[in-house]
C-alpha positions as CSV (number, residue, x, y, z in Angstrom):
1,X,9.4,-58.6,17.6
2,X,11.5,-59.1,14.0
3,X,10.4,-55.6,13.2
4,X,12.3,-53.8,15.8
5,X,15.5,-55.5,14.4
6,X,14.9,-53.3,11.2
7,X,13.3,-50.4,12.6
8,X,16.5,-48.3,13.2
9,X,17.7,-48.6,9.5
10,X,13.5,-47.7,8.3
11,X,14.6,-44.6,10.3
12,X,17.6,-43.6,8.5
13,X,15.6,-44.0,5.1
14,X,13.2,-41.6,6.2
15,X,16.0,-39.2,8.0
16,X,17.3,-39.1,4.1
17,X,13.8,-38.8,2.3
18,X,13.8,-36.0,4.9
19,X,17.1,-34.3,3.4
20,X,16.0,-34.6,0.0
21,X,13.0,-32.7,0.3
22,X,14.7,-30.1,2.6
23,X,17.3,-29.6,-0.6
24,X,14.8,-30.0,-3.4
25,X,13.0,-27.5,-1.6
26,X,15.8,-25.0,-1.6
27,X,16.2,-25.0,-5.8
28,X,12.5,-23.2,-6.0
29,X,12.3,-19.7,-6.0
30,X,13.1,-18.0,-2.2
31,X,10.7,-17.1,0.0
32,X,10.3,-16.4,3.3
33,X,8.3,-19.6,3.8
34,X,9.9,-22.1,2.4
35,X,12.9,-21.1,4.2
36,X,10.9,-21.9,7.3
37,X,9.9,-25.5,6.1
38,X,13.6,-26.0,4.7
39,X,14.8,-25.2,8.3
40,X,12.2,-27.8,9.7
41,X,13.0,-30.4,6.6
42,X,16.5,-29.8,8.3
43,X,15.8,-30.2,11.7
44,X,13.7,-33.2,11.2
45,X,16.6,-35.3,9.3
46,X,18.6,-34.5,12.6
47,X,15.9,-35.4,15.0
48,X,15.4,-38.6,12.8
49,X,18.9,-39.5,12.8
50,X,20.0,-39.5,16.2
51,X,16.8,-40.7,17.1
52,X,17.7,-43.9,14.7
53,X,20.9,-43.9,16.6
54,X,19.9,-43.9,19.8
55,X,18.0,-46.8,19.1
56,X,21.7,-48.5,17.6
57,X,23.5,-47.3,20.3
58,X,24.8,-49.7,23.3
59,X,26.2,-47.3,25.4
60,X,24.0,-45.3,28.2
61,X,26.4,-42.5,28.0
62,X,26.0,-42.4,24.2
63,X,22.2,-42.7,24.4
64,X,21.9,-40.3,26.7
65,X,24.0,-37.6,24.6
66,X,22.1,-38.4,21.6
67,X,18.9,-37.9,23.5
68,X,20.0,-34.8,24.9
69,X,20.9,-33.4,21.1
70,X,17.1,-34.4,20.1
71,X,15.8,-31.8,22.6
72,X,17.0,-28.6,20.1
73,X,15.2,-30.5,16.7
74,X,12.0,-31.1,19.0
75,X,11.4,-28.1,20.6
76,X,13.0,-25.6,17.1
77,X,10.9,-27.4,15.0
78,X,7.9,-26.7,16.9
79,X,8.7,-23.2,16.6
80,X,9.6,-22.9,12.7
81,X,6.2,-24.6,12.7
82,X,4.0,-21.9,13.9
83,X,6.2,-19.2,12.1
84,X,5.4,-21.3,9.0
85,X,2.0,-21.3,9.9
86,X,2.6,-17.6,10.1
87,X,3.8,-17.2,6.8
88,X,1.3,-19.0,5.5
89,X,-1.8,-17.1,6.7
90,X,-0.2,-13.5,5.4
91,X,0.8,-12.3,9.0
92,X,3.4,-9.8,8.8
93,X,7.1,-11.0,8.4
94,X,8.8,-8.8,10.6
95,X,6.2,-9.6,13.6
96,X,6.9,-13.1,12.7
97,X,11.0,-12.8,12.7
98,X,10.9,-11.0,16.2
99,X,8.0,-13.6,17.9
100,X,10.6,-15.9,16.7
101,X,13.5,-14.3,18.8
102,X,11.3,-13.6,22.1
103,X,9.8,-17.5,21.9
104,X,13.2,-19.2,21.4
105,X,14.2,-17.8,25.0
106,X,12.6,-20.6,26.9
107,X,13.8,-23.0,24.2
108,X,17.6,-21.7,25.3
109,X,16.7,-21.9,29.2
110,X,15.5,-25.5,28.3
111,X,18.5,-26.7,26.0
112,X,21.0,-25.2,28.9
113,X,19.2,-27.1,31.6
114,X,19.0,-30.6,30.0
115,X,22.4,-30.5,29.0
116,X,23.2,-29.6,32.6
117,X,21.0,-32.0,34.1
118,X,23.6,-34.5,35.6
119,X,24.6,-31.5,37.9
120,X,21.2,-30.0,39.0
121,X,18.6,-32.7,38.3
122,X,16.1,-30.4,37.9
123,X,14.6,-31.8,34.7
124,X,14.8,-35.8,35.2
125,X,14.3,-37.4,38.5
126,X,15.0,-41.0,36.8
127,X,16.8,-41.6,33.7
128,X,16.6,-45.5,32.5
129,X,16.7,-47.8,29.5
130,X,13.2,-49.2,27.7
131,X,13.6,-52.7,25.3
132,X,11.8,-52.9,22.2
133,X,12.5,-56.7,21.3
134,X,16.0,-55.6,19.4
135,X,16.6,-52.0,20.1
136,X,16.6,-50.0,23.3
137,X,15.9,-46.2,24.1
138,X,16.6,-43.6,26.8
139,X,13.5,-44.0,29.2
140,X,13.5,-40.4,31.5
141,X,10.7,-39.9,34.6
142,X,10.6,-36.1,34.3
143,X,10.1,-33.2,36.6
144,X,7.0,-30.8,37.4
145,X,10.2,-28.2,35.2
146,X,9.9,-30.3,32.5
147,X,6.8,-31.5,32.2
148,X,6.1,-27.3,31.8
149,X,8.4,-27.2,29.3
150,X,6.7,-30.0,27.5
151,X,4.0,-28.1,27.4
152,X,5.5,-25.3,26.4
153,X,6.4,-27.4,23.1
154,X,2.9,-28.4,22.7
155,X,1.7,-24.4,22.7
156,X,3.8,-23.8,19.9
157,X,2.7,-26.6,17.6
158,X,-1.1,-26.0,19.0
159,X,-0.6,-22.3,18.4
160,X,0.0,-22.9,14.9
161,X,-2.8,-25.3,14.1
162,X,-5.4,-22.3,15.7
163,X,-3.5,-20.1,13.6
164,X,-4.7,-22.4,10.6
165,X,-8.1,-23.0,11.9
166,X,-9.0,-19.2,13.4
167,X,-7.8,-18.5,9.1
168,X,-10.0,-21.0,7.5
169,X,-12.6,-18.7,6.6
170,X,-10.5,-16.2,4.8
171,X,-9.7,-18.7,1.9
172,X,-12.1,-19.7,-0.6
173,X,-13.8,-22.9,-1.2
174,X,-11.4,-24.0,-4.0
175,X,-8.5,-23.3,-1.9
176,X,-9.9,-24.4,1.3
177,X,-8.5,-28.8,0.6
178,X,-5.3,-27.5,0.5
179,X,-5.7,-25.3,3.5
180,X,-7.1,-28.7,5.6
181,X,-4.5,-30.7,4.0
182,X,-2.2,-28.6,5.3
183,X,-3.5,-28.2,8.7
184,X,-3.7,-32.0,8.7
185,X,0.1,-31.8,8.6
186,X,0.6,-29.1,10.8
187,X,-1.3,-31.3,13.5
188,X,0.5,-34.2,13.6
189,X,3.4,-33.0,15.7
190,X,0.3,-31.7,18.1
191,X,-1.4,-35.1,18.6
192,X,0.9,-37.2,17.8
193,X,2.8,-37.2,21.4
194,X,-0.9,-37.5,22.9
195,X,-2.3,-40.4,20.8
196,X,0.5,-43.1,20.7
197,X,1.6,-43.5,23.2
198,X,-2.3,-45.9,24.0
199,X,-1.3,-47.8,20.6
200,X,-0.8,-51.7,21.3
201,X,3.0,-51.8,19.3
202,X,5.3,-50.0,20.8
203,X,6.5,-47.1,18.8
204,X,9.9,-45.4,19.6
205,X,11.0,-42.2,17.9
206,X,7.6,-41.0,17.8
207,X,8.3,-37.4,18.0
208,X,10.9,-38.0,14.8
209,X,8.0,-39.7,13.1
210,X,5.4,-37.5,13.4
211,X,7.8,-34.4,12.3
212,X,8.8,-36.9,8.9
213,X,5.9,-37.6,8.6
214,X,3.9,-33.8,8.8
215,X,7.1,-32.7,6.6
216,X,5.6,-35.2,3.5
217,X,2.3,-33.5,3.7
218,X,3.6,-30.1,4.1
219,X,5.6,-30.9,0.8
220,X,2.8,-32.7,-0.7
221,X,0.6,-29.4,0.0
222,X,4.0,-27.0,-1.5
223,X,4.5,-28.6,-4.7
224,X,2.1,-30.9,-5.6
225,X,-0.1,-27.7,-6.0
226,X,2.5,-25.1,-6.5
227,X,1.6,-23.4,-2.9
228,X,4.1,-21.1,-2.6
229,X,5.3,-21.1,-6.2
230,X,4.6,-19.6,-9.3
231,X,7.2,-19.9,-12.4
232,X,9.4,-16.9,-13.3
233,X,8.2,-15.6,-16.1
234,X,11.5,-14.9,-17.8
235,X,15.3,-15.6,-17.5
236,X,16.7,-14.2,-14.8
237,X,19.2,-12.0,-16.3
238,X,16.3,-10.3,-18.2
239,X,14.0,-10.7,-15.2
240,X,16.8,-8.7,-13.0
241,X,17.5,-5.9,-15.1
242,X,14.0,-4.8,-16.4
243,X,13.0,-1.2,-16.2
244,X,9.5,-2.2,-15.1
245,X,9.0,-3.1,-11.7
246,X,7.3,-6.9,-12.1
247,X,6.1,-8.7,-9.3
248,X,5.3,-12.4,-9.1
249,X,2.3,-13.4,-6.4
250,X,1.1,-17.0,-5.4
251,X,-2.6,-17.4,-5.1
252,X,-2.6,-16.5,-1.7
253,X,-1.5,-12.6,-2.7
254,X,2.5,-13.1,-1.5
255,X,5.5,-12.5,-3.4
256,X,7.2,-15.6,-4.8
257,X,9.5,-13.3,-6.8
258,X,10.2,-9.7,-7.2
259,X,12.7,-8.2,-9.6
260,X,14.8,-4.8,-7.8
261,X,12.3,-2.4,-10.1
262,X,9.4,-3.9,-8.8
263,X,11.1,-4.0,-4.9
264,X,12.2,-0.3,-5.1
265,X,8.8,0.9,-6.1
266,X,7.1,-1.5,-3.4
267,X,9.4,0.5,-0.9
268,X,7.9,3.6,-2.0
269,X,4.1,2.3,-1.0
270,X,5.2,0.8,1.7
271,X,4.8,2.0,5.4
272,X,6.9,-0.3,7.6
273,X,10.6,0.1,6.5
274,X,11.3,-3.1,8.0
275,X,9.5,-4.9,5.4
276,X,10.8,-8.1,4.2
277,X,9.6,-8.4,0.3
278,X,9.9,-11.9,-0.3
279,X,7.0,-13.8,1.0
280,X,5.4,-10.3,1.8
281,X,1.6,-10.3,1.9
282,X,0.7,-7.8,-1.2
283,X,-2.4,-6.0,0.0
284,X,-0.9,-4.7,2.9
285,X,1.1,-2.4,0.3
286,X,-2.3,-0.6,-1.4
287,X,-3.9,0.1,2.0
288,X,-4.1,3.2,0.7
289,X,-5.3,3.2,-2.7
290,X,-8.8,1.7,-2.4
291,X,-9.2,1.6,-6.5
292,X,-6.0,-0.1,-6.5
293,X,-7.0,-2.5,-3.8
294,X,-10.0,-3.7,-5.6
295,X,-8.5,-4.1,-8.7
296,X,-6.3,-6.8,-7.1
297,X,-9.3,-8.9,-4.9
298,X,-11.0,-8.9,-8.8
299,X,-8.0,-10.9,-10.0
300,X,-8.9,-10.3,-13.4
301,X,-6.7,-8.4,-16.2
302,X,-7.0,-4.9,-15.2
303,X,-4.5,-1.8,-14.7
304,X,-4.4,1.3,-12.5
305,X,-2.7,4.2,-11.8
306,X,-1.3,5.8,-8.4
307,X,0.9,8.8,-7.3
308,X,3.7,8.6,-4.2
309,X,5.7,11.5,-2.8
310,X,9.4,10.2,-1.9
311,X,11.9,13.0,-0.7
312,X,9.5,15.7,-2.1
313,X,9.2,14.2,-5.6
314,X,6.0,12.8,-7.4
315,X,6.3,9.9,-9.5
316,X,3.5,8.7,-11.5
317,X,3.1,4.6,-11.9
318,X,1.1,2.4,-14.0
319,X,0.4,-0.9,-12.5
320,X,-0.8,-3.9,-14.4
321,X,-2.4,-6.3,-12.9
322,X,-2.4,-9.9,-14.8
323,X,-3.6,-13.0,-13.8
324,X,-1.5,-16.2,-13.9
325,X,-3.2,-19.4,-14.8
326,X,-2.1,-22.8,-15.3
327,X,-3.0,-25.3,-18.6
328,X,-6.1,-26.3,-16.7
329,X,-7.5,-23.0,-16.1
330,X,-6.9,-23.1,-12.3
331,X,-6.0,-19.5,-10.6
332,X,-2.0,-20.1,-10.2
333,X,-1.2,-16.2,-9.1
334,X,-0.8,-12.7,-10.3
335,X,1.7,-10.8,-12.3
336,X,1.8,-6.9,-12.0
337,X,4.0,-4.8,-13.8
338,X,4.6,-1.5,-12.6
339,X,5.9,1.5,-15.6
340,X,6.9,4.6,-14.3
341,X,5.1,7.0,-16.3
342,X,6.0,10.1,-14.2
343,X,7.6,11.8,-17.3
344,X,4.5,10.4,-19.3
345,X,2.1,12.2,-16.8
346,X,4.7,15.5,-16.6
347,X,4.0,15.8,-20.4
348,X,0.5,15.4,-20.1
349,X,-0.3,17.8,-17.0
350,X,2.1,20.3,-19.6
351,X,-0.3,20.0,-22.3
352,X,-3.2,20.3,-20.2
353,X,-1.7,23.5,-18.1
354,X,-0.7,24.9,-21.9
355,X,-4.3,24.4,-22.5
356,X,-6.3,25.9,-19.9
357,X,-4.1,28.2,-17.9
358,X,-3.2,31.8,-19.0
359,X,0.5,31.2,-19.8
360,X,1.8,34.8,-17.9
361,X,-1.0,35.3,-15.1
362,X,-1.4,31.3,-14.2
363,X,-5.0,32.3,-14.3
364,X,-8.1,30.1,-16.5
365,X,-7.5,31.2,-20.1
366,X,-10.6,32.2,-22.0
367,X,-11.5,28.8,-23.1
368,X,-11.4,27.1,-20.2
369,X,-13.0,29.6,-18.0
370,X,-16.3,28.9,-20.4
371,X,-15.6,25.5,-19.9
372,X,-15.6,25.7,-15.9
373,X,-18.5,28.4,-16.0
374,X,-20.6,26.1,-17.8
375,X,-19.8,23.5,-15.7
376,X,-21.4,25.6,-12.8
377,X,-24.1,26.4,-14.5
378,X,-25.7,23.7,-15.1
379,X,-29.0,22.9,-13.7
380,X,-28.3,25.8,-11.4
381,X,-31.2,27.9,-9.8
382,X,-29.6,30.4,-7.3
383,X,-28.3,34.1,-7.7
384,X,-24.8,34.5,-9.0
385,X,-22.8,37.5,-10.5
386,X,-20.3,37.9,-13.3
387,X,-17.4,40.6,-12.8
388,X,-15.6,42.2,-15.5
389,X,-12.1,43.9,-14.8
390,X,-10.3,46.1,-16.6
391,X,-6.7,47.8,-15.7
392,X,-7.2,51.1,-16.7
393,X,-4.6,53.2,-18.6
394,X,-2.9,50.2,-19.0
395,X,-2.0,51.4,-22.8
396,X,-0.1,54.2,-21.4
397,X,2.2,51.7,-19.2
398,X,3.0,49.5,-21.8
399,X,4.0,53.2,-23.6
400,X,5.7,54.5,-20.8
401,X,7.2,51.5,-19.2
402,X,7.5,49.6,-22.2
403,X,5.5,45.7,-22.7
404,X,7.6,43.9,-19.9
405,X,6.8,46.0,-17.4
406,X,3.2,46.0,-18.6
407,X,3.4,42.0,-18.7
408,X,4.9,42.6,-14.7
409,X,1.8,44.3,-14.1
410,X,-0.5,41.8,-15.9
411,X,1.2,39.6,-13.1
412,X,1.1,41.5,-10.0
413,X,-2.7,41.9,-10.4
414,X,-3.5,38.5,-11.1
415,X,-1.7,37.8,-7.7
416,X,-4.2,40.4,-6.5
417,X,-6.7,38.6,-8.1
418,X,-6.2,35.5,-6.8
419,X,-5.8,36.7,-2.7
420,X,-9.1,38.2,-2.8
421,X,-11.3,35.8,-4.6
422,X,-9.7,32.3,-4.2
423,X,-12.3,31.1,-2.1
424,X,-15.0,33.4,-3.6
425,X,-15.3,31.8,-7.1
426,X,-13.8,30.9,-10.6
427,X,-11.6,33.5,-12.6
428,X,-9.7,33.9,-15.1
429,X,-8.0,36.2,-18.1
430,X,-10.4,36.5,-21.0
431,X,-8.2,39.2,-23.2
432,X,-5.1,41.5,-22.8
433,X,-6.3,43.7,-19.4
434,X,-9.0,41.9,-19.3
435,X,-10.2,39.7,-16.6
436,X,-13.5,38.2,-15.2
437,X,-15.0,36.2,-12.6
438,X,-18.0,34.4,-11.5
439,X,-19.2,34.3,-8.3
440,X,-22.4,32.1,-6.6
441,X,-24.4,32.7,-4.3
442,X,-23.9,36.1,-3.1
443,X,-26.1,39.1,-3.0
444,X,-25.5,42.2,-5.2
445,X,-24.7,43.8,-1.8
446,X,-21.8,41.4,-0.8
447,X,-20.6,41.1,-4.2
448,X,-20.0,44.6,-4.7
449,X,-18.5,45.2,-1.7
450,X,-16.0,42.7,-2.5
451,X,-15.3,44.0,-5.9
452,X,-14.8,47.5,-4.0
453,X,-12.5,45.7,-1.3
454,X,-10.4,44.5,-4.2
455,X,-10.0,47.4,-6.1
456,X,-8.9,49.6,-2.9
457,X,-6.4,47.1,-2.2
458,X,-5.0,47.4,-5.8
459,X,-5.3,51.0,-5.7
460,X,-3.1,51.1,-2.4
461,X,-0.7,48.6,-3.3
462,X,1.5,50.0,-6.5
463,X,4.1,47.7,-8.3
464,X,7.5,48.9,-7.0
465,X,9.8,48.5,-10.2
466,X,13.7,47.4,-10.2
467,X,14.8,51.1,-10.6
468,X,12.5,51.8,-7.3
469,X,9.9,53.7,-9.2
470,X,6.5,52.8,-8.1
471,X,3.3,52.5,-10.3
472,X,0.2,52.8,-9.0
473,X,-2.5,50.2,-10.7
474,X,-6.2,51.3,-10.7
475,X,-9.0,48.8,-12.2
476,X,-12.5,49.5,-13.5
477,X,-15.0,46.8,-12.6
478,X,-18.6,46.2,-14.1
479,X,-20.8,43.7,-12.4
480,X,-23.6,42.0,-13.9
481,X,-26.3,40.2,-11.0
482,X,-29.1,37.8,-11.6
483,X,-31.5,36.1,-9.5
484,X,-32.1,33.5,-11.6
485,X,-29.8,30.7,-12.8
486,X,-30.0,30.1,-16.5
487,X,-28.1,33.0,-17.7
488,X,-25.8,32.2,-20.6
489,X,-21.9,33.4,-20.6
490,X,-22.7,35.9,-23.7
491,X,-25.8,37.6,-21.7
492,X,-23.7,37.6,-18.8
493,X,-20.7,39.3,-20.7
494,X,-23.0,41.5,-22.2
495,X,-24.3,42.8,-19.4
496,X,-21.2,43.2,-17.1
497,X,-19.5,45.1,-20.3
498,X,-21.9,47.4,-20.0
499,X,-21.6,48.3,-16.6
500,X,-18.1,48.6,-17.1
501,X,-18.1,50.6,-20.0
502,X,-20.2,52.9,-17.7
503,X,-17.4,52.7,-15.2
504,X,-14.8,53.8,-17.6
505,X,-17.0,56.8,-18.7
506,X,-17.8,57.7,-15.4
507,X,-14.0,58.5,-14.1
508,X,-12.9,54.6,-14.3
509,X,-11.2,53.3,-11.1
510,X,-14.6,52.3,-10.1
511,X,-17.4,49.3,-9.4
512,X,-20.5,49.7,-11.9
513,X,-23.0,47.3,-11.4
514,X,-26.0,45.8,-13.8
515,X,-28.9,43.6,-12.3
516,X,-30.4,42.1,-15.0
517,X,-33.5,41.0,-13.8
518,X,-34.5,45.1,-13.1
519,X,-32.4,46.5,-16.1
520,X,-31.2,48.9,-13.2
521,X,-27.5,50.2,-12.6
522,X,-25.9,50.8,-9.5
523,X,-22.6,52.1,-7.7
524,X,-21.1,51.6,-4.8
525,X,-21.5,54.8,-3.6
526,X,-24.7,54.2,-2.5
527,X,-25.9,51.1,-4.1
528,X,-29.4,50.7,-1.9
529,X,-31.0,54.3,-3.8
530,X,-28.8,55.4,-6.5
531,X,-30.4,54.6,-10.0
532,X,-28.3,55.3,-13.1
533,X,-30.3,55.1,-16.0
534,X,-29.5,54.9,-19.5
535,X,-29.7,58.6,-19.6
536,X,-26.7,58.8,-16.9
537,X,-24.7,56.8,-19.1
């Protein structure tokens, strides 16, 4: 057996190819997963090098030390395994770091017991030596304890090949070599215990072997196709102090790199605190912005909008979504840029307000109630009625009071307004006391018992002014009623301006109303008989 004269020192090569990769892995940008496989690089070039000397060693004592210290890169590396695994498949990171903590229990219970064994011998009932030609290693008869603790190592590797395999389907078929690749990898530590041990050679160390040897595929998987990585996209001194938020995602939609704009706004979508951003699965932060969310799965050059409330504030972003792609046109990840454009939108929503809303009342100014009336309109078929208000004597309080008391009661009305029929229908200002409103659906009946609601409760409810004095605000209102759907704004104008012009000859502080379809006026008096023709005008 010339080879097992050799062997050991084969070992120790690959205990320091093992290194390597463990620090060459460490100089690409962080994440949360290659931590995980540096941690198993790590644990690997320990297993692999007392493993090496054990097999060196002539001392039983010595053997069975090094042995002992084995048991921790074993059983840890098994469980950094599955939480790569994790990692890998998008799980969450913070379910990952505490199944971490609760699994490593047993591992502790283990390493305590072993290391105790000489005293209890509750985990070897025989501990001997084994010849390989040369070299010599630790031969142990174990217990029914530690064969269930053996197990236990073999559910941890196992769980994370089912994690790969039960995943399969959620990658597509360009991505899906690399995922088998790496499941190949993953699998070694699994089978190789099982399978051999029925090989004709010998083979010592095989537990160190198979983790070296799933660590070059793993690596293989990493960088040969950029797994986990995707370039910065500029220095980092720029990349750090950018204004814009600018996240860098792998092709599996996880953050390879994230600059503090881009993690402070992801805090803002997010909904578990606890989040961990590097390595964090990306979707899981537009769960609720579908549009946003779709944009993303297209992976082509797109942008979006969205709105969050922090601490009772709206901001306004812009997202960006840009696809990364290497010289051979292969889907390498995603770049989105995030621009707060909450000042942007403030500006906008100004100009729009300034534009369509009555800048002392709050109400629809003149232009955009047509706008909204003929939105409405359109293609409708049902009754409807248009109200025309007017404050009466409202000349004589701007005369009286003066115009800032008469712009105070411009205001309290439109509050007035705005309690009665804000469920009712559109309204809006249309002139200087003027006001109207458009209501659908309701019969002449309803509608002018509603108009004769309101102007009671303006009637009974004066303006009390700063010096205590009280004015009392009465309001003429002409109604004009149709059946039918296609009447214009002017007919509709016309119409309810003559009924209020009636109102105002009539006493004023009273509902006049106008069905079109009749050419018949009516109060509210007694709106089921009384007639006012154009000879009671």
């Amino acid at each position: 057996m010339q080879w097992s004269m050799s062997y050991p020192y084969y070992l120790i090569i690959m205990a320091f190819a093992t290194l390597l990769i463990g620090i060459l892995t460490m100089k690409y940008p962080r994440s949360s997963g290659r931590r995980y496989f540096t941690v198993i690089m790590f644990l690997a070039f320990w297993l692999m090098l007392l493993t090496a000397a054990e097999l060196l060693s002539s001392s039983f004592e010595v053997m069975l030390w090094l042995r002992n210290f084995q048991q921790p890169a074993i059983f840890f590396g098994a469980l950094f395994l599955f939480a790569l695994a994790r990692d890998y498949v998008g799980k969450e990171i913070v379910q990952t770091v505490r199944l971490v903590k609760l699994f490593s229990i047993p591992i502790f219970v283990y390493l305590v017991l072993v290391f105790t064994d000489q005293i209890h011998h509750l985990m070897r009932t025989d501990v001997g030596i084994q010849q390989y030609g040369s070299i010599t290693e630790i031969s142990t008869q174990p217990t029914f304890l530690n064969v269930i603790f053996m197990a236990y190592y073999q559910l941890l590797a196992l769980m994370a090949v089912l994690l790969l395999l039960t995943n399969m389907k959620n990658f597509s078929n360009h991505q899906r070599g690399r995922h088998l690749l790496f499941l190949v990898g993953t699998s070694i530590p699994v089978l190789a215990p099982l399978i051999l041990p029925f090989l004709p050679i010998p083979f010592p160390g095989r537990l160190a072997v198979s983790f070296t040897i799933a660590g070059f595929i793993i690596f293989f998987v990493f960088f040969r196709y950029e797994f986990l990585s995707v370039f910065p996209i500029a220095k980092d001194r720029i990349f750090e102090q950018m204004s814009e938020g600018i996240v860098v995602i792998d092709r599996f939609d996880r953050i390879t790199d994230i600059n503090p704009a881009g993690e402070r706004i992801l805090k803002l979508l997010e909904t578990d605190n606890n989040t961990m951003m590097m390595g964090a699965f990306v979707p899981i932060f537009f769960n609720n912005y579908d549009d946003l969310l779709v944009k993303f799965y297209q992976k082509e050059e797109k942008q979006g909008e969205f709105q969050v409330k922090d601490q009772g504030q709206v901001f306004s972003f812009q997202v960006r979504f840009l696809p990364i792609e290497t010289s051979a046109g292969r889907e390498d990840g995603l770049l989105l840029i995030f621009t707060d454009i909450t000042d942007k939108k403030k500006y906008e929503n100004e100009l729009v307000r300034k534009a369509t809303i009555d800048y002392l009342t709050g109400l629809y100014n003149r232009m955009h109630f047509l706008d909204v009336f003929y939105e409405q309109t359109a293609n409708y078929k049902g009754i409807s009625a248009f109200l025309l208000l007017d404050i009466d004597s409202f000349k004589k309080i701007n005369d009286t009071f003066g115009h800032q008391v008469g712009d105070k009661v411009l205001i309290h009305f439109s509050e007035k307004m705005r309690e009665a029929f804000v469920n009712e229908g559109i309204f809006g200002r249309i002139g200087g006391e003027e006001f109207t409103i458009f209501i659908k659906g309701k019969s002449l009946r309803d509608t002018m018992a509603l108009a004769e609601r309101f102007r009671q409760e303006v009637e009974r409810t004066p303006m009390t002014l700063e010096s205590g004095e009280n004015i009392t605000v009465n309001v003429s209102i002409g109604v004009a009623f149709s059946s039918r759907g296609d009447i214009s704004f002017e007919i509709f104008h016309k119409y309810a301006d003559d009924a209020l012009y009636l109102a105002k000859k009539s006493g004023k502080n009273q509902v006049i109303a106008h069905e079109i379809d009749e050419d018949i006026y009516w109060d509210e008096s007694n709106i089921a008989a009384t007639q006012l023709t154009e000879e009671g005008r």
